[in-house]
DSSP file (Angstrom, degrees, kcal/mol; ACC not computed):
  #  RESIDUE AA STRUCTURE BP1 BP2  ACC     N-H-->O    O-->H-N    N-H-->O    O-->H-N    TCO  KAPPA ALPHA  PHI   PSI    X-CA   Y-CA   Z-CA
    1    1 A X              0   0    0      0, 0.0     2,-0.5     0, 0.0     0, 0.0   0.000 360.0 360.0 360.0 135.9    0.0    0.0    0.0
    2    2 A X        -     0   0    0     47,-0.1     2,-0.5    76,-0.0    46,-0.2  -0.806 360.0-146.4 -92.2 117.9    1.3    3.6   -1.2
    3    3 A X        -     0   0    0     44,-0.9    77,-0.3    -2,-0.5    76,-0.2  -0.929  19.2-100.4 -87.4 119.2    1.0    6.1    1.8
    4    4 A X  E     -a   79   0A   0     74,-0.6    76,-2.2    -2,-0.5     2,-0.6   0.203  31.6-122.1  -8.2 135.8    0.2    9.6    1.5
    5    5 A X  E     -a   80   0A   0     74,-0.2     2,-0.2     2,-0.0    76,-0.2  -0.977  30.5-171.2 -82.5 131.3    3.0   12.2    1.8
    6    6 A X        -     0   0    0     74,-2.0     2,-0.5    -2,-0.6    73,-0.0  -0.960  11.4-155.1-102.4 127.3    2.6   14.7    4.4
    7    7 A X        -     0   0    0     -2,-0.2    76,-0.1    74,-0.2     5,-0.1  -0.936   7.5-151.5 -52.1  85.1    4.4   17.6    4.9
    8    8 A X        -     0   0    0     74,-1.6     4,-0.2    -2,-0.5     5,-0.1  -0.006  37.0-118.1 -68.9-172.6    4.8   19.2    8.4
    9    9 A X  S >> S+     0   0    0      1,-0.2     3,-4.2     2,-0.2     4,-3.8   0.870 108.2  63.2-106.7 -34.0    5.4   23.0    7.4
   10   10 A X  H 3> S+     0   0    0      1,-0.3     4,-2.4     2,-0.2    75,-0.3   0.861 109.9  39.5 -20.9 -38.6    9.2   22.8    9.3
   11   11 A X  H 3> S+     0   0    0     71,-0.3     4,-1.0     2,-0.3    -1,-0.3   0.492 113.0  51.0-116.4  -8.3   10.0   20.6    7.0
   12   12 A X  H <> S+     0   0    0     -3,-4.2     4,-0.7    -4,-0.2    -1,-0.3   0.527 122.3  43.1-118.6 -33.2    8.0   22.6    3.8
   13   13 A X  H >X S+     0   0    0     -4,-3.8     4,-2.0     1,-0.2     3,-0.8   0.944 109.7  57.5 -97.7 -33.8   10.2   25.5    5.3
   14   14 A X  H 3X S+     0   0    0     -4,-2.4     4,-1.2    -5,-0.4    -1,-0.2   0.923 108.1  41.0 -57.2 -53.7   13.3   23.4    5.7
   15   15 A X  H 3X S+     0   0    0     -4,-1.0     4,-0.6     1,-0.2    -1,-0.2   0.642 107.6  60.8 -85.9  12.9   13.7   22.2    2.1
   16   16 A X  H <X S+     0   0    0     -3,-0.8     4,-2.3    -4,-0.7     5,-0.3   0.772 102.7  54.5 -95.2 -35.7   12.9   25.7    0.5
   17   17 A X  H  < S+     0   0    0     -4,-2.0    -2,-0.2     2,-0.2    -3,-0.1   0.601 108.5  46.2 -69.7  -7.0   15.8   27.0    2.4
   18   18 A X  H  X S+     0   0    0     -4,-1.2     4,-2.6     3,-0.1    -1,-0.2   0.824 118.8  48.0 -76.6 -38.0   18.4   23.9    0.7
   19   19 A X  H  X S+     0   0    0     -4,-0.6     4,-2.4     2,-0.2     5,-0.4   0.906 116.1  37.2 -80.1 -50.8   16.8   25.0   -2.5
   20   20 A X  H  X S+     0   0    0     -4,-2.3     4,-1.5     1,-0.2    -1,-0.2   0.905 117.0  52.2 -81.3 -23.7   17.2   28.8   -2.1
   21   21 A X  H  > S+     0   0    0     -5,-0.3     4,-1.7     2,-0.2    -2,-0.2   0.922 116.6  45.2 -68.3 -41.9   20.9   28.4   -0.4
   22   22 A X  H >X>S+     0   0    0     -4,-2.6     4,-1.4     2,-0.2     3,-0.7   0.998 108.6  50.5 -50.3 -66.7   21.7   26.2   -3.6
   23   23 A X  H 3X5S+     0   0    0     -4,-2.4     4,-2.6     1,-0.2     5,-0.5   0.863 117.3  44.1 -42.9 -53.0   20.2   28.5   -6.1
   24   24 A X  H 3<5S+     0   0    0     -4,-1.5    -1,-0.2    -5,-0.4    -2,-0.2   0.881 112.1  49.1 -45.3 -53.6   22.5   31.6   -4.2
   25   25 A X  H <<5S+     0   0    0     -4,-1.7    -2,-0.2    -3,-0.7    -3,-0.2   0.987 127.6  27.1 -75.5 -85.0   25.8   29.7   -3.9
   26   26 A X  H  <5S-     0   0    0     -4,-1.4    -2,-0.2     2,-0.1    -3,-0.2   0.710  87.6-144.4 -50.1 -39.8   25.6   28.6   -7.7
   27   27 A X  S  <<S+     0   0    0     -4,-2.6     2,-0.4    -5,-0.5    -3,-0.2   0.812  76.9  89.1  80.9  37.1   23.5   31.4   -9.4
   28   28 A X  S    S-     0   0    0     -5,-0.5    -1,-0.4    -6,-0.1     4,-0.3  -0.960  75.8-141.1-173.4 145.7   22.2   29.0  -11.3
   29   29 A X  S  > S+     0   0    0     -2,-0.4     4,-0.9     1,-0.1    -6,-0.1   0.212  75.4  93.2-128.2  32.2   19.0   26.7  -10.6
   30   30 A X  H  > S+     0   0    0      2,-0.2     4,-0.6     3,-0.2    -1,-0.1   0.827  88.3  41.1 -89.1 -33.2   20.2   23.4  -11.9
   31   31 A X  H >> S+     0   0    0      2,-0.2     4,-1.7     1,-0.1     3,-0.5   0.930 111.8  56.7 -43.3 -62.2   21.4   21.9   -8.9
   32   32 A X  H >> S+     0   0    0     -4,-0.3     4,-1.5     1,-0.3     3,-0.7   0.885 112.0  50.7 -29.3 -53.4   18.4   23.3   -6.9
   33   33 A X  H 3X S+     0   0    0     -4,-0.9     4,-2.0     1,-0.2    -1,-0.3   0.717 109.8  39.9 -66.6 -30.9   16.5   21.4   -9.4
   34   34 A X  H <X S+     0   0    0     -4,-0.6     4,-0.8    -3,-0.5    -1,-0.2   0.274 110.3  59.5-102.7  22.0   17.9   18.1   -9.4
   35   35 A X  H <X S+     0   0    0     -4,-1.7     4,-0.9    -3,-0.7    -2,-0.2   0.718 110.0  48.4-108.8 -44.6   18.4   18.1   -5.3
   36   36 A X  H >X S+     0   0    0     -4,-1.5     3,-2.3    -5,-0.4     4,-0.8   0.983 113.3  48.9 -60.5 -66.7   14.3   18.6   -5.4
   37   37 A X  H 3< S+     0   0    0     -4,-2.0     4,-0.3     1,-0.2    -2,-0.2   0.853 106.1  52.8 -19.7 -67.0   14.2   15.7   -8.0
   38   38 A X  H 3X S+     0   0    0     -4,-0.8     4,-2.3     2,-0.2    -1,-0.2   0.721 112.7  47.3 -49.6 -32.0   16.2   13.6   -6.0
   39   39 A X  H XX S+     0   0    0     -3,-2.3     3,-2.0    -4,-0.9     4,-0.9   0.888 106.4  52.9 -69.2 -79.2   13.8   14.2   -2.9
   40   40 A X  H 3< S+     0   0    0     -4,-0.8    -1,-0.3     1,-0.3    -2,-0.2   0.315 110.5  48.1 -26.2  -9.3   10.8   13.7   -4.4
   41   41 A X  H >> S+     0   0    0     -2,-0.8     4,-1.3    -5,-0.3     3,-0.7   0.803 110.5  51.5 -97.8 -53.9   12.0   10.1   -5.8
   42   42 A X  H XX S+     0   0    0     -4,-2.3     4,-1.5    -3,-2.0     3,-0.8   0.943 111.9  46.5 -72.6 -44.5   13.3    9.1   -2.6
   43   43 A X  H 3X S+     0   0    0     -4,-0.9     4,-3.7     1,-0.3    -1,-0.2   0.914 109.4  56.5 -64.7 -14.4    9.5   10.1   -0.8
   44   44 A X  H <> S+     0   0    0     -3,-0.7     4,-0.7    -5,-0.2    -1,-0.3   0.900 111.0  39.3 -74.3 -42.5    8.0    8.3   -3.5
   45   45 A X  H XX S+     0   0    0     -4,-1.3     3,-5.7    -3,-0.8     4,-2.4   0.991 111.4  58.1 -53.2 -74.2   10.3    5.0   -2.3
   46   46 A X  H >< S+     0   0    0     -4,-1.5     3,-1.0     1,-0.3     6,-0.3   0.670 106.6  54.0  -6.0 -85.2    9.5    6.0    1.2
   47   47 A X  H 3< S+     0   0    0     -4,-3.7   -44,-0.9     1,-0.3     3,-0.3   0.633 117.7  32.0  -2.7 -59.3    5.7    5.6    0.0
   48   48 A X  H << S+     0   0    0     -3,-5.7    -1,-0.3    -4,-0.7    -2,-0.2   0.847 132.4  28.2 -90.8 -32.4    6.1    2.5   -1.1
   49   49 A X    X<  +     0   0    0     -4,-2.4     3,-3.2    -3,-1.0     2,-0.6  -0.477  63.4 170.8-132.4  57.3    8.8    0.9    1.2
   50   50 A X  T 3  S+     0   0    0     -3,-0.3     3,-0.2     1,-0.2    -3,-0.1   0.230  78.7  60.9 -53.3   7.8    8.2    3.0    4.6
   51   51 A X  T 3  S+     0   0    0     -2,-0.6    -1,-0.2     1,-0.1    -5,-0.0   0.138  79.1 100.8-137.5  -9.1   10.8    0.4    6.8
   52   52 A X    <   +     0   0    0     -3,-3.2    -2,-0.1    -6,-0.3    -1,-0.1   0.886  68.7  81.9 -61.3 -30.9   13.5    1.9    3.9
   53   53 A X  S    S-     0   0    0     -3,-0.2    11,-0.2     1,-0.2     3,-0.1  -0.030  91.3 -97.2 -76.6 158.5   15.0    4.4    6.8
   54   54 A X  B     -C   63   0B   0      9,-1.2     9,-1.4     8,-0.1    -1,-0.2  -0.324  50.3-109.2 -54.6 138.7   17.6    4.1    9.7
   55   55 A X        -     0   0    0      7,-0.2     8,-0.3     1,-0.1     2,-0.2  -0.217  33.0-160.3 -33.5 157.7   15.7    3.5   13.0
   56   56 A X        -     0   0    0      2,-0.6     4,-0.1     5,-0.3    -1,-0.1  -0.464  31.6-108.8-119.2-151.2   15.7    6.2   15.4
   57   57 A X  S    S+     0   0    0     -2,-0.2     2,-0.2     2,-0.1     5,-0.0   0.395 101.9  85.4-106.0  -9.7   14.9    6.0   19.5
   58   58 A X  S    S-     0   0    0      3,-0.1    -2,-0.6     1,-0.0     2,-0.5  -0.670  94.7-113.0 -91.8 158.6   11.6    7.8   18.7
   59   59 A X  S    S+     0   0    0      1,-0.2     3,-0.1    -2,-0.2    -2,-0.1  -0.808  93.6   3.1 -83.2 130.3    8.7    5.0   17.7
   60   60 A X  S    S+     0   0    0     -2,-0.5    15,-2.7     1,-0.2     2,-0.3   0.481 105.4 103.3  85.2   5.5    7.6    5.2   14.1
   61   61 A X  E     + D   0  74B   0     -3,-0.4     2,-0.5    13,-0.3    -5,-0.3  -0.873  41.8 162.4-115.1 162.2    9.9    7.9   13.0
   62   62 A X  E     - D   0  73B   0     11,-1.4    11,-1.9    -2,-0.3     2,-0.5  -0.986  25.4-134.0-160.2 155.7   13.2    6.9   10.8
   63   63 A X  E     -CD  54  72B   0     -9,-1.4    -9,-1.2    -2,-0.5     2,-0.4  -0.993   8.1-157.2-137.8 129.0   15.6    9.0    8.6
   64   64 A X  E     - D   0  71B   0      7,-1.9     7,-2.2    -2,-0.5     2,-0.5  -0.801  23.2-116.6-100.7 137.6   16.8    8.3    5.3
   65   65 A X  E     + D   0  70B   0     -2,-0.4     2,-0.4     5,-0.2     5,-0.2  -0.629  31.2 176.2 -69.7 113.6   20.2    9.8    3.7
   66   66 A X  E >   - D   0  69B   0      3,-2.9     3,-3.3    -2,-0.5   -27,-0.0  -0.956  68.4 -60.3-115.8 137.4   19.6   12.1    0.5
   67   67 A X  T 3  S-     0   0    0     -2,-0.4   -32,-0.0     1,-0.2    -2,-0.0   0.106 120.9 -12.8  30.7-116.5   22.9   13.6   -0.6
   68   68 A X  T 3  S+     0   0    0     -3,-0.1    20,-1.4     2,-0.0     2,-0.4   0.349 122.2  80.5 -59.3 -14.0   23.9   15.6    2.6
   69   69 A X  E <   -DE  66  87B   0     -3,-3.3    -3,-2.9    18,-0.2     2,-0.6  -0.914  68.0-133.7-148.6 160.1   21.3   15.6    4.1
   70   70 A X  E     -DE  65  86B   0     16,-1.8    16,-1.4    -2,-0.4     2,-0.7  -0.684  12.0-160.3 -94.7  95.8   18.7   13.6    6.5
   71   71 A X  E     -DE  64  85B   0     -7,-2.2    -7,-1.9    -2,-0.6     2,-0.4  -0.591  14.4-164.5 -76.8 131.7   15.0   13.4    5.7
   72   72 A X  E     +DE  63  84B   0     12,-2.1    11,-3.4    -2,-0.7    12,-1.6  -0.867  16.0 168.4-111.5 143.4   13.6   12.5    8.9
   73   73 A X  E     -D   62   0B   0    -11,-1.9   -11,-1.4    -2,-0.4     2,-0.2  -0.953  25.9-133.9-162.1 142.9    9.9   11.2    8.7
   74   74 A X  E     -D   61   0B   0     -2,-0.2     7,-3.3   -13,-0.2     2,-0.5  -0.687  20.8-136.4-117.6 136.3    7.1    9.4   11.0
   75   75 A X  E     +B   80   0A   0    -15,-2.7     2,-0.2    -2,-0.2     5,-0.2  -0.943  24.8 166.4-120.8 126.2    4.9    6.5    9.9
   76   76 A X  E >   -B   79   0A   0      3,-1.7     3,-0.6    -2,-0.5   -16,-0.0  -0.598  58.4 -81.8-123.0-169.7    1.3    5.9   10.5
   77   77 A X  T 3  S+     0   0    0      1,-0.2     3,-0.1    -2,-0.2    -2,-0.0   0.915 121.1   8.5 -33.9 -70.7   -1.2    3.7    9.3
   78   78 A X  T 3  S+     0   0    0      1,-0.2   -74,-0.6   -75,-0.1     2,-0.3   0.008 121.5  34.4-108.3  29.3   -1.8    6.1    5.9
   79   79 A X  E <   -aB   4  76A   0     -3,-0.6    -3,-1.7   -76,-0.2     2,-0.3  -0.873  60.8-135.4 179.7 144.3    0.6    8.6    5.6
   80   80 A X  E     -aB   5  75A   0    -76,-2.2   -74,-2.0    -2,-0.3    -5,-0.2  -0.908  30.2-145.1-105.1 128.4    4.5    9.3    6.3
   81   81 A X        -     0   0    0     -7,-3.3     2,-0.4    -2,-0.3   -74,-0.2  -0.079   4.4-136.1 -89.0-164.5    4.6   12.4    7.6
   82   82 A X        +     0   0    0     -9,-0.1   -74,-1.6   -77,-0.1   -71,-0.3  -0.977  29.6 172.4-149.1 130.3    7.7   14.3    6.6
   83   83 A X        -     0   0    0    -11,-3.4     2,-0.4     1,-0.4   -10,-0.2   0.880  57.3 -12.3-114.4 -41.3    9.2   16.1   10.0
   84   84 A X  E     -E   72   0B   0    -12,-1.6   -12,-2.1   -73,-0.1    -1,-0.4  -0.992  44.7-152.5-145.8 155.4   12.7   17.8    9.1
   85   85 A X  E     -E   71   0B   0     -2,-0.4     2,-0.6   -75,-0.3   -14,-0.2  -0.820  32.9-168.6-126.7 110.5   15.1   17.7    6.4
   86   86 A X  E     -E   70   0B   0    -16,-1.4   -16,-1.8    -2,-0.3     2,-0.5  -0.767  30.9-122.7-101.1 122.6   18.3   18.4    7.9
   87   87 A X  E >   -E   69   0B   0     -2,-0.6     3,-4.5   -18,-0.2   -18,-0.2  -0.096  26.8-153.4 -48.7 104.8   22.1   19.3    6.6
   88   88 A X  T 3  S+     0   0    0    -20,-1.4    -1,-0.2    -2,-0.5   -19,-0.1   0.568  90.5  73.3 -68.6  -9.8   24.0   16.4    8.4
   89   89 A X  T 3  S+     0   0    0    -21,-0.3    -1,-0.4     2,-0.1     2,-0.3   0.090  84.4  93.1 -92.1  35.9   26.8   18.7    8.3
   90   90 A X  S <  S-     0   0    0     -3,-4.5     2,-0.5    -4,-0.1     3,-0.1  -0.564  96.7 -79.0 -91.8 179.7   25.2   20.8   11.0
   91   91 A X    >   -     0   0    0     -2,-0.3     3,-2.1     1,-0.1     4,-0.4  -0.640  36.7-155.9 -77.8 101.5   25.5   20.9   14.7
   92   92 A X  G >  S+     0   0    0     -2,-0.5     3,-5.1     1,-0.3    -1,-0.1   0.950  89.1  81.6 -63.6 -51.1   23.1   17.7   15.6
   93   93 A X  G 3  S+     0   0    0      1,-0.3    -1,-0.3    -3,-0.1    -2,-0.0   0.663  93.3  45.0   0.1 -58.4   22.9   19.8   18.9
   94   94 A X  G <  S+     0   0    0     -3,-2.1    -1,-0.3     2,-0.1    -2,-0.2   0.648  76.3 120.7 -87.6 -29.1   20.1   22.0   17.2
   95   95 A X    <   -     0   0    0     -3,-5.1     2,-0.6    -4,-0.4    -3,-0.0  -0.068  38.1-177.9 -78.8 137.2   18.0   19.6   15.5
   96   96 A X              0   0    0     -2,-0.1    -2,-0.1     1,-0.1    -1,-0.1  -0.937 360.0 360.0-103.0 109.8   14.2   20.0   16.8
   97   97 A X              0   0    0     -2,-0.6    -1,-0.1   -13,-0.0   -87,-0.1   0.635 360.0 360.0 -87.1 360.0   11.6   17.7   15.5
């Protein structure tokens, strides 16, 4: 069974700020574009194969590695919620789900 993606809006706020940090650093909006690709295939796995991510200590949440960075996301019945995306070269110290 294919489960919904959900956004939480952290996480809607989180990956417009990889996208718009890319788009700055390069000038250019080709990376930006294929870093968005890349997510959006991996939630589509997620969908299908919600078990694909690392345990965590929390029940029912798990994070999977895209490029640099961690999407962390919580599984229910129908729908994976989508809770942070974070740069895994930050300060772990910070992260808030």
């Amino acid at each position: 069974m294919v489960r919904q993606i959900v956004w939480v809006q952290k996480a809607q706020e989180d990956r417009k700020q990889i996208l718009a940090y890319w788009f700055n650093r390069n000038k250019s909006k080709t990376y930006s574009k294929k870093l968005d690709q890349y997510i959006r295939v991996t939630l589509n796995l997620i969908g299908k194969y919600p078990l694909i991510g690392k345990k965590t200590d929390i029940p029912d949440v798990r994070i999977k590695t895209i490029a640099a960075y961690l999407l962390i996301y919580q599984i229910t019945e129908t729908r994976i919620v989508v809770l942070r995306i974070w740069d895994s070269r930050r300060n772990p110290a910070k992260l808030q789900y």
